[in-house]
Backbone as a ProteinNet text record, in pm:
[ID]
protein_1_A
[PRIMARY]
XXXXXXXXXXXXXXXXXXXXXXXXXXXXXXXXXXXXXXXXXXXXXXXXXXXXXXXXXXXXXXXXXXXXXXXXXXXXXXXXXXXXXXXXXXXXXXXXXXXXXXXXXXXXXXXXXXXXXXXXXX
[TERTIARY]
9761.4	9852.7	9946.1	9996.6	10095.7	9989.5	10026.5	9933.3	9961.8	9876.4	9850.1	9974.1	10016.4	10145.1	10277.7	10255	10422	10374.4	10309.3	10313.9	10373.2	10247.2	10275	10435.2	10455.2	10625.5	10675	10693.3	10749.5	10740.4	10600.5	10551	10648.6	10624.5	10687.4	10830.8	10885.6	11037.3	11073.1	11020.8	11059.4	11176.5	11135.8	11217.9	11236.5	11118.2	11139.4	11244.3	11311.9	11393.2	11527.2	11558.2	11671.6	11758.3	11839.6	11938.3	11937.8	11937.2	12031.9	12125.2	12260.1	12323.1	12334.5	12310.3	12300.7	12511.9	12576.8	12667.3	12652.6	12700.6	12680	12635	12693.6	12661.1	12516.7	12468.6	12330.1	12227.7	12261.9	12172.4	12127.7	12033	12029.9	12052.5	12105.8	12138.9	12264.4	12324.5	12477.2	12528.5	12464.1	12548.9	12529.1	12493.5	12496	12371.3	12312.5	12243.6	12290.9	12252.2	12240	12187.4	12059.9	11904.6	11872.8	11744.3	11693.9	11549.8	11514.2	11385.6	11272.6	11213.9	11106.1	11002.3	10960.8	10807.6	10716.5	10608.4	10483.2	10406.9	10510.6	10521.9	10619.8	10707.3	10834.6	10784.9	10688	10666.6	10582.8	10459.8	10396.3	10452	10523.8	10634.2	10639.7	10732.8	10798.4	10707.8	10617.8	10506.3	10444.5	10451.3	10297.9	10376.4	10462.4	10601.2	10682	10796	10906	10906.6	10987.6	10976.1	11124.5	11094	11046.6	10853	10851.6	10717.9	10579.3	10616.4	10518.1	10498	10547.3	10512.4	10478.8	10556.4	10497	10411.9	10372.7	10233.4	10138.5	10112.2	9981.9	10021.8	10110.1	10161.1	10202.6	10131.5	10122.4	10272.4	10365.2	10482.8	10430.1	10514.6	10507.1	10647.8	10674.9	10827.3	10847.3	10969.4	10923.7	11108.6	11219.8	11303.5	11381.1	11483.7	11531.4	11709.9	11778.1	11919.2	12018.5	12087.8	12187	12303.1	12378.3	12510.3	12483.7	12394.6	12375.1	12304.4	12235.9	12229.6	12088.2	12004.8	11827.1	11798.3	11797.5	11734.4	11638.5	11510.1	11455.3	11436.4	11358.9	11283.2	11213.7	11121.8	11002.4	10947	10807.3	10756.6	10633.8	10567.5	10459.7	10382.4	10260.3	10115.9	10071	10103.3	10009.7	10088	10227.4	10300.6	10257.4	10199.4	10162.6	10250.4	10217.1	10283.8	10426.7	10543.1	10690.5	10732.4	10678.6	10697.5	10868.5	10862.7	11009	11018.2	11221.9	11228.4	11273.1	11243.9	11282.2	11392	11451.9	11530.3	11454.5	11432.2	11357.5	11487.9	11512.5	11616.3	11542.3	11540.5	11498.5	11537	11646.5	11690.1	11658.6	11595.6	11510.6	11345.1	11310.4	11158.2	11115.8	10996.5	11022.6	10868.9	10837.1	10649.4	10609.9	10713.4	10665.2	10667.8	10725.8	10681	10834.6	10848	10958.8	10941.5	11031.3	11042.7	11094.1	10993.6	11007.6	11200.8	11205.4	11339.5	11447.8	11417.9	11544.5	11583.4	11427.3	11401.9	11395.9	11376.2	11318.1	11396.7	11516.3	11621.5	11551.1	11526.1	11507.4	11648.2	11605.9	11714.7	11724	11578.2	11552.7	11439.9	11443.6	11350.7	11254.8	11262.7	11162.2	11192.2	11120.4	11134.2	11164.8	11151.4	11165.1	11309.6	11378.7	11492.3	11574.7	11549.8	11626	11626	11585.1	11590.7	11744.5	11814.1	11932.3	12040.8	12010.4	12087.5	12074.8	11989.1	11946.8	12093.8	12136.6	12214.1	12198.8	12275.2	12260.2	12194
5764	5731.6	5616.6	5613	5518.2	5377	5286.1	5156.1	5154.7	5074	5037.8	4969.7	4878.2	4746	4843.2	4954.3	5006.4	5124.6	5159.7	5253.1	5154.3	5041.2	4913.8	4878.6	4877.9	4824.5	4941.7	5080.9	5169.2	5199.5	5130.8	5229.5	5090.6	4984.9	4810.1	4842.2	4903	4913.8	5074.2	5164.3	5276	5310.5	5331.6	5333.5	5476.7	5575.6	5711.5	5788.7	5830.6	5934.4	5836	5696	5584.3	5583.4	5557.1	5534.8	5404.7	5384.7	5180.7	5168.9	5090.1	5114.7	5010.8	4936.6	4790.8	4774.1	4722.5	4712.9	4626.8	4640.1	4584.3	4470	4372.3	4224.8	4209.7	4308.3	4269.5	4368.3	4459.2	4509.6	4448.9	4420.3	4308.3	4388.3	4543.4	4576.3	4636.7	4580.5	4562	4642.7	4766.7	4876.6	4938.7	4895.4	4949.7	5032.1	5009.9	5169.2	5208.6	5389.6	5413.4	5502.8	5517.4	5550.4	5667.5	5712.1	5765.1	5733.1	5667.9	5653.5	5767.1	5738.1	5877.3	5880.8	5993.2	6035.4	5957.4	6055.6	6016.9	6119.8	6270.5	6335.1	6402.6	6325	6323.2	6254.7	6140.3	6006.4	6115.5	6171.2	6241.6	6357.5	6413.6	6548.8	6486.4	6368.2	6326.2	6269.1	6211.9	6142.5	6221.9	6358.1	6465.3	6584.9	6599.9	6744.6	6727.8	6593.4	6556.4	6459	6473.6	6330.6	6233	6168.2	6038.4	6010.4	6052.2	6022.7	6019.7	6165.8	6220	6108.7	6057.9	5995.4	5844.7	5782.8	5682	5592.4	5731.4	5718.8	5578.8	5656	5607.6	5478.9	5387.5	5265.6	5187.5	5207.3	5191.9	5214.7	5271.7	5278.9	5442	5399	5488	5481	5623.1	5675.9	5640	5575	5531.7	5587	5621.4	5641	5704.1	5824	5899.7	5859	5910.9	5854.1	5977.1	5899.1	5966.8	6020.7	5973.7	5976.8	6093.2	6146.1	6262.9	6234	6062.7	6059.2	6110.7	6116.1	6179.4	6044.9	5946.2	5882.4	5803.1	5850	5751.9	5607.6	5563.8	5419.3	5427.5	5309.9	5294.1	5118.4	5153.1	4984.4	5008.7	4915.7	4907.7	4807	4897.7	4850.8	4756.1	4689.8	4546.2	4432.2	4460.8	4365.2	4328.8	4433.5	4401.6	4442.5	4340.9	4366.5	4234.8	4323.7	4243.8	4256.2	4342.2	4349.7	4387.2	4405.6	4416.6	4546.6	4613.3	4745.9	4821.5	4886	4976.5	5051.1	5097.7	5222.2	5296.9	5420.5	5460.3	5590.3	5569.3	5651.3	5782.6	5898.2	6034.5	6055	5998.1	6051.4	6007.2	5880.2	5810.1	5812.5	5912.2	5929.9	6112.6	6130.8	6238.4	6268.2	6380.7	6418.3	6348.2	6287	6164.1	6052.3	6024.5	5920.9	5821	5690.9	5604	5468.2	5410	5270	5223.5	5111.9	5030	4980	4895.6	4808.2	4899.9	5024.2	5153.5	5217.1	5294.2	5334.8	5293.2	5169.5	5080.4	4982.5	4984.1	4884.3	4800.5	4693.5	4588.9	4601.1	4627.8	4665.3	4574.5	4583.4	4401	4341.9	4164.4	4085.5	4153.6	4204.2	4259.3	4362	4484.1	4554.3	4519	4424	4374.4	4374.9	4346.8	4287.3	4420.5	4562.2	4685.9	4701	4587.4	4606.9	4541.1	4460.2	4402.5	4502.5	4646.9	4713.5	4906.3	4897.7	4992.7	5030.3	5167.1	5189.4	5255.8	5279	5273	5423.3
13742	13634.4	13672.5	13785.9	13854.3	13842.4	13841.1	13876.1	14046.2	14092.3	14256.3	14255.7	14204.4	14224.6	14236.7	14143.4	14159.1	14277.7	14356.2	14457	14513.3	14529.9	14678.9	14678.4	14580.7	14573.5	14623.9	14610.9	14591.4	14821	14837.4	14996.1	15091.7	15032.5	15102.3	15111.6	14998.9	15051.5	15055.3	15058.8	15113.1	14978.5	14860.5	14741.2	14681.6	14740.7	14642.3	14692.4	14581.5	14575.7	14629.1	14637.6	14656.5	14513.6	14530.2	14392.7	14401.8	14254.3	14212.1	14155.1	14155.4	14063.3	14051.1	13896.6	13837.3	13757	13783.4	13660.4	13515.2	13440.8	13322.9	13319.9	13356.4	13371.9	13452.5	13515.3	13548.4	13474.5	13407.1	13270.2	13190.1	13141.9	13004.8	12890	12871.2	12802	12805.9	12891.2	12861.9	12933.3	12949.9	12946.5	13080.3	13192.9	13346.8	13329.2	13464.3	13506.3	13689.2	13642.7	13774.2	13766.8	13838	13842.5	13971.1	13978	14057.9	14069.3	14157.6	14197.5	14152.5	14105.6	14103.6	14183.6	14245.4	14346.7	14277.9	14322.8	14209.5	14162.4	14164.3	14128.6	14028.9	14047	13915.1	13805.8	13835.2	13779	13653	13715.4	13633.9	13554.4	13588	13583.2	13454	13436.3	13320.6	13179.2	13272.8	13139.3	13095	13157.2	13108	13050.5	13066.3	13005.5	12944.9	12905.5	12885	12784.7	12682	12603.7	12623.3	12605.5	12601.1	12628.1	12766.5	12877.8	12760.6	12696.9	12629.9	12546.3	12481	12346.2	12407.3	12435.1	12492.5	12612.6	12658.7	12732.5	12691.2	12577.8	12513.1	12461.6	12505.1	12471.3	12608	12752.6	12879.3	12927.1	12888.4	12951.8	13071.1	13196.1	13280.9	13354.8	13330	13390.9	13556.2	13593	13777.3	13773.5	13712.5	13764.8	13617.8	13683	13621.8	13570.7	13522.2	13465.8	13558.9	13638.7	13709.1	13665.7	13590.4	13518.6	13371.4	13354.1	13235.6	13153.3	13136.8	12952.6	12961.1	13070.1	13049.8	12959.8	12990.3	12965.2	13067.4	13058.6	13251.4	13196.1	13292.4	13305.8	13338.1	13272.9	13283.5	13303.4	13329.4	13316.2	13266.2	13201.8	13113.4	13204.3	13165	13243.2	13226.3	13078.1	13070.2	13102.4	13185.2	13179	13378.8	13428.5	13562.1	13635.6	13754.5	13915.3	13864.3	13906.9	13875.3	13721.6	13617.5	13524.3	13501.1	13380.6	13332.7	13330.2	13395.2	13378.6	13257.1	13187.8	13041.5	13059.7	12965.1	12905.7	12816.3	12818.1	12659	12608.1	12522.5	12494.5	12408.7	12481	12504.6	12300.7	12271.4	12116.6	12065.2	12057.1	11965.1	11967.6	12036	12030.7	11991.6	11927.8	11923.5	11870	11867.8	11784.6	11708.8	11603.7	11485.8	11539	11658.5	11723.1	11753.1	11741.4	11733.9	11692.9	11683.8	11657.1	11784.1	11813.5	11952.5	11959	11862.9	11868.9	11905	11848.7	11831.5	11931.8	12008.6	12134.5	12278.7	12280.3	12441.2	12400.8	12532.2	12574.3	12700.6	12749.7	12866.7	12939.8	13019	13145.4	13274.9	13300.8	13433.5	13374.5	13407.3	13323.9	13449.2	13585.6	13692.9	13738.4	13742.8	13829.8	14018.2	14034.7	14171.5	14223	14084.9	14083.3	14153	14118.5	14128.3	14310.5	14386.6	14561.3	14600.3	14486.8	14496.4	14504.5	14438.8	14396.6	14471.3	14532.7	14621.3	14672.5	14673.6	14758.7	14887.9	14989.2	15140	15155.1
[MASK]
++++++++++++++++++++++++++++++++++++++++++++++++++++++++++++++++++++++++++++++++++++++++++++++++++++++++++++++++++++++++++

């Protein structure tokens, strides 16, 4: 379920189960994150039990990190965007069995997932 590029990223810097904390000004959606790395067993946990995961599976998004601060909202990155792709928000309240609207649901958070090694904490 994971693609090869986000393990390799994940095994190169030793990232699971690491926190990030981005502040606002480096969100592209304004509004900060601070994250939890996911296994690759959380990763699945979330895409195969949990919605958000559930529903937008089937639209190549795959869950790689969880929301620290309460809101349950994870992140994700989408498969067709590749190796360095961009990191997501999917907001857990805007998706649901009937499904969602992209614009409503999925906030851009990093133009790269690469970018979240700036923000690793110790």
């Amino acid at each position: 379920m994971l693609p090869s590029y986000w393990i390799d990223f994940l095994n190169a810097n030793d990232l699971r189960g690491k926190n990030c904390r981005l502040p606002e000004g480096e969100d592209e959606s304004g509004v900060g994150a601070d994250l939890g790395i996911f296994t690759e067993e959380e990763s699945i946990d979330e895409a195969t039990n949990f919605w958000p995961g559930i529903a937008v599976a089937a639209d190549g998004y795959v869950p790689v990190a969880g929301c620290l601060t309460g809101s349950g909202d994870p992140y994700f990155i989408k498969t067709s965007e590749g190796s360095g792709g961009r990191l997501y928000r999917i907001y857990h309240d805007a998706v649901s069995e009937s499904g969602y609207k992209a614009e409503e649901a999925i906030a851009l958070v990093l133009q790269s997932y690469e970018l979240l090694l700036k923000h690793v904490e110790p």
